[in-house]
C-alpha positions as CSV (number, residue, x, y, z in Angstrom):
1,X,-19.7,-30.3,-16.3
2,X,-21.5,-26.8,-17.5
3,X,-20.0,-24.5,-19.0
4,X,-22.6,-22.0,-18.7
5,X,-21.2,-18.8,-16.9
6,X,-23.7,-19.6,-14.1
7,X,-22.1,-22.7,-13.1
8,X,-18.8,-21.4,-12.0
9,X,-17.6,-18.2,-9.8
10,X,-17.4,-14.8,-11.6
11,X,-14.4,-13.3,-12.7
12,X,-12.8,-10.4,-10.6
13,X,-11.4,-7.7,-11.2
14,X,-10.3,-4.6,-8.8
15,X,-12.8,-3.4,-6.3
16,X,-14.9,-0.5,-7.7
17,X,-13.9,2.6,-5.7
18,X,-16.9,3.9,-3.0
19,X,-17.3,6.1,-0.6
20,X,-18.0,3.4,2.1
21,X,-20.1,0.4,2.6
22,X,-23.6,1.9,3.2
23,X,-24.8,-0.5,5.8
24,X,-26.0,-4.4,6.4
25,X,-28.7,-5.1,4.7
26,X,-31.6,-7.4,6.3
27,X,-35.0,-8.6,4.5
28,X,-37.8,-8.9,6.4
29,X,-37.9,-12.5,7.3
30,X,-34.5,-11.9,8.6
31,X,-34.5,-13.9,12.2
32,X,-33.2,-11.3,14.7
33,X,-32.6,-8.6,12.8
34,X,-34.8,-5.9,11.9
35,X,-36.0,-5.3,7.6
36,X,-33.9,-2.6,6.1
37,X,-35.1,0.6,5.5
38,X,-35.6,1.3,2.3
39,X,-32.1,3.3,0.6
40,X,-30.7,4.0,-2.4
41,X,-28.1,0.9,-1.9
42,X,-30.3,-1.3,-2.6
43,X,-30.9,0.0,-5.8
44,X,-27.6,-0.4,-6.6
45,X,-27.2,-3.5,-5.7
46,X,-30.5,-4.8,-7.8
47,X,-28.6,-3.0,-10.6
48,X,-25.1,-4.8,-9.9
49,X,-26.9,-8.2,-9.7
50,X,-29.3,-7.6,-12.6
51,X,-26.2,-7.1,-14.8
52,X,-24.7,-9.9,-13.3
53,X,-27.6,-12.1,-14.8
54,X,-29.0,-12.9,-11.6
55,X,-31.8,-10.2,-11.5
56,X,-34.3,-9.4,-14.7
57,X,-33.6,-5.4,-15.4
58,X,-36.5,-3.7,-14.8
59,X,-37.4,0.2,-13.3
60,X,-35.7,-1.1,-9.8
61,X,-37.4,0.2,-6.6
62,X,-35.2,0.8,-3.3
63,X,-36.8,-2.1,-0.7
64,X,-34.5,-5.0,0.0
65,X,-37.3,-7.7,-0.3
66,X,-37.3,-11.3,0.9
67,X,-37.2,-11.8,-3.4
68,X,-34.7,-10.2,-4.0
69,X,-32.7,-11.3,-1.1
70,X,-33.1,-15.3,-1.3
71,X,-34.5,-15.4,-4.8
72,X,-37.7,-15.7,-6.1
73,X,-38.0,-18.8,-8.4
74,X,-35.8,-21.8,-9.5
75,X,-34.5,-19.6,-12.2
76,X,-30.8,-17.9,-12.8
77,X,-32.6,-14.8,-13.6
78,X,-35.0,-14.8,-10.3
79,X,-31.9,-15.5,-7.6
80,X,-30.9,-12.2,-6.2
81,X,-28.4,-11.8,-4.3
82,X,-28.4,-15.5,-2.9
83,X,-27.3,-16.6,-6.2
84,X,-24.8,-14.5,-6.9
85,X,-23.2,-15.7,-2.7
86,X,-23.7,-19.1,-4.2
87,X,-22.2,-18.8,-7.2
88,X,-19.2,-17.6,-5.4
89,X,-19.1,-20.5,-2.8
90,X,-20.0,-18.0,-0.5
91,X,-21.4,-19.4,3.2
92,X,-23.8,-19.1,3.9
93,X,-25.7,-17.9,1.1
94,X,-28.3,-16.4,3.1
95,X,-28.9,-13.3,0.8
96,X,-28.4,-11.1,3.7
97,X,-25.7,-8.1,2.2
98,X,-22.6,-7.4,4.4
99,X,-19.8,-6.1,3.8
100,X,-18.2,-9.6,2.3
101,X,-21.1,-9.7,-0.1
102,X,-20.3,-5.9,-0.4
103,X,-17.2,-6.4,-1.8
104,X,-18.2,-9.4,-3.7
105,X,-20.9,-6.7,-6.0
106,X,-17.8,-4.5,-6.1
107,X,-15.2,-7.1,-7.5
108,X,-17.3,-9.4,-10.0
109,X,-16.9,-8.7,-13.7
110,X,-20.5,-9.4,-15.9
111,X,-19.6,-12.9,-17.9
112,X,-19.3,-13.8,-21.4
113,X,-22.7,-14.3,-23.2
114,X,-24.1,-11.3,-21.5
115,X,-24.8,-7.5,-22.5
116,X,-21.2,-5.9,-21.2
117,X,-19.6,-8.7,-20.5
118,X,-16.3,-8.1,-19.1
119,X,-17.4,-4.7,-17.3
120,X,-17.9,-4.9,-13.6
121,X,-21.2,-5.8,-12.7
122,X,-21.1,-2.4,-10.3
123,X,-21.9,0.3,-13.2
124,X,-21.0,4.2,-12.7
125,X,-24.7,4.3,-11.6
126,X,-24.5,1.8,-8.7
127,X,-21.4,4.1,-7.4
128,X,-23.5,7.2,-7.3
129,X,-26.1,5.0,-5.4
130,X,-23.5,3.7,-3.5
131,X,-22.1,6.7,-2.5
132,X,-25.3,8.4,-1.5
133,X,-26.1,5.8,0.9
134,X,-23.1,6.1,2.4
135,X,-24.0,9.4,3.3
136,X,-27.2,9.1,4.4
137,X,-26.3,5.9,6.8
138,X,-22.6,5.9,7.5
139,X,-22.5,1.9,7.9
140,X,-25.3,1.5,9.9
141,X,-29.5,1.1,9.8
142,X,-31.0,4.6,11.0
143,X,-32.5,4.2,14.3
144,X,-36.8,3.8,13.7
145,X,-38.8,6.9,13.6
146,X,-40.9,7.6,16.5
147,X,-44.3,6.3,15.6
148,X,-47.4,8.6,17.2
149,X,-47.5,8.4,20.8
150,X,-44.2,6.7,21.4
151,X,-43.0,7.0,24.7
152,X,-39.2,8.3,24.5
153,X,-37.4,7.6,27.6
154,X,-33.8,8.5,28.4
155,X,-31.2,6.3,30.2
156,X,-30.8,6.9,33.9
157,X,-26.8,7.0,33.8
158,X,-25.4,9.3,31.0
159,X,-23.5,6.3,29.8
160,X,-26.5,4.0,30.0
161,X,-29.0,2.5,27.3
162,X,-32.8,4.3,27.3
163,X,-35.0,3.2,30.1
164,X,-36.8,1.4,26.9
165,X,-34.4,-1.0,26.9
166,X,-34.7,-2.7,29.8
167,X,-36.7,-5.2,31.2
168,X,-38.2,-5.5,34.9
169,X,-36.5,-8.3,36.8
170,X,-38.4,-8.2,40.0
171,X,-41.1,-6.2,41.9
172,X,-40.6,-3.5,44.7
173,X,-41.0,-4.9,48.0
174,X,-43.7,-3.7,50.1
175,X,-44.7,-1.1,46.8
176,X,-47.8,-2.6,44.6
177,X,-47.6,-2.3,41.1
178,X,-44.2,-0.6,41.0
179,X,-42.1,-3.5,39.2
180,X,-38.8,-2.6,38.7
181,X,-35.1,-3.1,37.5
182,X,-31.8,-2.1,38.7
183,X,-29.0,-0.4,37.2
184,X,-26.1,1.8,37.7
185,X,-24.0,-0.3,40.2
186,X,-21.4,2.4,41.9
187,X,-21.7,4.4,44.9
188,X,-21.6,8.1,44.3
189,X,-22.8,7.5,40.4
190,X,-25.0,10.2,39.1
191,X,-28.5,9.7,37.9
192,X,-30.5,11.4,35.4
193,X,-34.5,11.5,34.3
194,X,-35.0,9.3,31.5
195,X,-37.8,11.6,30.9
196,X,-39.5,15.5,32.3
197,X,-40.2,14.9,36.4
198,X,-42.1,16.1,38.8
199,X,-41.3,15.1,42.5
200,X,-44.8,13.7,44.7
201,X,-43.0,12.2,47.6
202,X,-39.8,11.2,50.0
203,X,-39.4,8.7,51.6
204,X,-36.7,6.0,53.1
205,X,-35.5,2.6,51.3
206,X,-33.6,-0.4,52.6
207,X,-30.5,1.3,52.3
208,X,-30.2,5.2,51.0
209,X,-33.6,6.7,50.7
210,X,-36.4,7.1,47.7
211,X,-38.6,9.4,46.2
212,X,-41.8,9.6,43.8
213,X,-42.2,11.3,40.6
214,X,-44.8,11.7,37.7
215,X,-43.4,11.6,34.6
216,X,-44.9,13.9,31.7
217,X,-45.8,10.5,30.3
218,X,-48.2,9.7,32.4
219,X,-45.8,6.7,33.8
220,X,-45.0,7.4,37.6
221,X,-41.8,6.0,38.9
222,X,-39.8,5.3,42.0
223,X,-36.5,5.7,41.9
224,X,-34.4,4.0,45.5
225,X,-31.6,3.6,47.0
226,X,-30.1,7.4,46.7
227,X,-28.1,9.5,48.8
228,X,-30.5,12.2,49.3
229,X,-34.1,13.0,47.8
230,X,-34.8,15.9,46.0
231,X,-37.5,18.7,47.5
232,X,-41.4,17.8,46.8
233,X,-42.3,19.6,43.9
234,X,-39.4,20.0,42.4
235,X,-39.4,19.6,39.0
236,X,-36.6,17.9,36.3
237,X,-36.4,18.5,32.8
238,X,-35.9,15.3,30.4
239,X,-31.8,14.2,31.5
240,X,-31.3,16.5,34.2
241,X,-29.3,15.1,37.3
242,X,-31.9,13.6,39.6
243,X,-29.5,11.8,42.6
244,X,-26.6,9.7,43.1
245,X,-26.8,5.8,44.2
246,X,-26.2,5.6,47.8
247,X,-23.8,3.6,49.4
248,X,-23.9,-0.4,50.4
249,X,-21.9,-3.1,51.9
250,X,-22.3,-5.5,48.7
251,X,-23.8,-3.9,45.7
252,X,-24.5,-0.4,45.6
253,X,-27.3,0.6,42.8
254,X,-30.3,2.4,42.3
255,X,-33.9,0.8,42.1
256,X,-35.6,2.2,39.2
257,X,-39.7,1.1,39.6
258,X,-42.4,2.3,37.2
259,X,-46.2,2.4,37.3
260,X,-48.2,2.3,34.1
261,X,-51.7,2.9,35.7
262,X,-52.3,6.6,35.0
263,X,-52.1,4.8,30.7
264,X,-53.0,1.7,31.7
265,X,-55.9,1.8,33.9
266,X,-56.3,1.0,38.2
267,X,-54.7,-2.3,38.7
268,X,-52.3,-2.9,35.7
269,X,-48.5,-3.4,35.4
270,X,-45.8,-4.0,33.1
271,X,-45.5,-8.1,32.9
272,X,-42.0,-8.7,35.3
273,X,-40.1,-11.3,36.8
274,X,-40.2,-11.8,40.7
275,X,-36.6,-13.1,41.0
276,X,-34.2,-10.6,39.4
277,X,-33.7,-12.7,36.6
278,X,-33.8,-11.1,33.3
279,X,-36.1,-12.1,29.7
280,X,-39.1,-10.2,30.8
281,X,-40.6,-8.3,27.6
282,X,-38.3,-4.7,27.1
283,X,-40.3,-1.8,28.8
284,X,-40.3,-0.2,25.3
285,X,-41.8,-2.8,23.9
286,X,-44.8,-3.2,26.2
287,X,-44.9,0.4,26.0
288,X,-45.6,0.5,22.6
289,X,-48.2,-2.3,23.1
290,X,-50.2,-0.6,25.7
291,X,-50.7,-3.3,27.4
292,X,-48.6,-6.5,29.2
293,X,-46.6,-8.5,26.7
């Protein structure tokens, strides 16, 4: 058997004191996950691991790359943070940092035969690092910046996820190019605009009654299924109270349809589902597109 240091786990030694673990940390060939923003973390970690022997020690950058992550070569020195979750019989050793592998960097001590061995591999350095991460992302990715013309919808139910996040499970009957989804399933709930309103028509709906609106988006909606309808005209600021769902004998909700044509052009929708089944592309995402997904 070897008795190189790389062939058996590192010595420990008592957690280096933080702040806070930062954040998980994702490359970007990460299935289901989005790539890390770019944060002073992973600069401490690329020192941590590079003193570790497991990283060469260079001028280190701040992006968690797919190198770094699952290695870059069939060398020791090229195995980023993979190799160190291996070396510890860590599973899986997917390279991917949380807060396991966190505490891993924290409590490793650097090996005999390299510079500082015996010191933990987390340096004074990392800790400042460390610590300013932790106060820039407080254990979790920053939601994206807006990117130009990014429509920012609001959720219809204070409690709700953004408009954005749904998807459009069916279309409205007996309404063209209005697909839809419904939310909010309680009688008397209130309902808010996802985004600034202004009211084009009233009208009546299988149960409760409906009205029009254009969004300052240039989406138009229809919004069903409400106790009352609010005057023509009438105009709602970005999360005001719009309604509340009316009542029904089995499942009280409101019907939120929306209309891309005024962005899209005469004729096109948002690609739906006809049978209020669910794993249509997000709204958001088609959104962005600017066109069906």
């Amino acid at each position: 058997m070897s008795n190189e240091w790389y062939s058996k786990p590192y010595k420990g030694g008592p957690m280096v004191a933080v702040r806070g673990f930062p954040r998980p940390l994702y490359p970007p060939d990460a299935n289901g996950h989005k790539a890390s923003v770019d944060g002073p973390d992973v600069e401490a970690y690329k020192r941590t691991v590079s003193r570790a022997g497991r990283w060469k020690w260079q001028a280190f950058d701040q992006a968690f790359s797919n190198g770094f992550s699952h290695g870059k070569g069939p060398n020791v020195i090229d195995s980023g943070i993979a190799g160190i979750q291996r070396q510890q019989n860590m599973e899986p050793a997917s390279g991917w940092v949380g807060e396991k592998t966190f505490n891993t960097l924290r409590s490793i001590r650097i090996p005999d035969g390299l510079p500082h061995s015996g010191e933990m591999a987390m340096d004074a350095r990392s800790v400042e690092l460390i610590n300013a991460a932790w106060d820039r992302f407080k254990g979790k990715e920053p939601a994206p910046e807006p990117t130009p013309g990014t429509i920012e919808l609001g959720p219809i139910d204070k409690s709700g996820p953004s408009v954005r996040d749904y998807d459009l499970t069916h279309a409205t009957s007996g309404i063209p190019l209005y697909p839809a989804f419904d939310a909010v399933w309680y009688a008397g709930a209130s309902l808010y605009a996802p985004e600034a309103l202004t009211v084009t028509r009233t009208g009546g709906a299988s149960h409760g009654v409906a009205f029009y609106a254009d969004g300052n988006s240039g989406l138009r909606w229809w919004f069903g299924h409400l106790v009352s309808t609010p005057a023509i005209g009438k105009k709602f600021s970005a999360g005001a109270w719009i309604g509340q769902v009316a009542a029904h004998p089995d499942a009280p909700h409101v019907h939120v349809g929306i209309n891309v044509e005024r962005l899209w052009g005469t004729g096109q929708q948002m690609t739906h589902h006809t049978t209020y089944t669910h794993g249509a592309p997000l709204i958001g995402d088609q959104l962005d597109a600017g066109r069906p997904l």
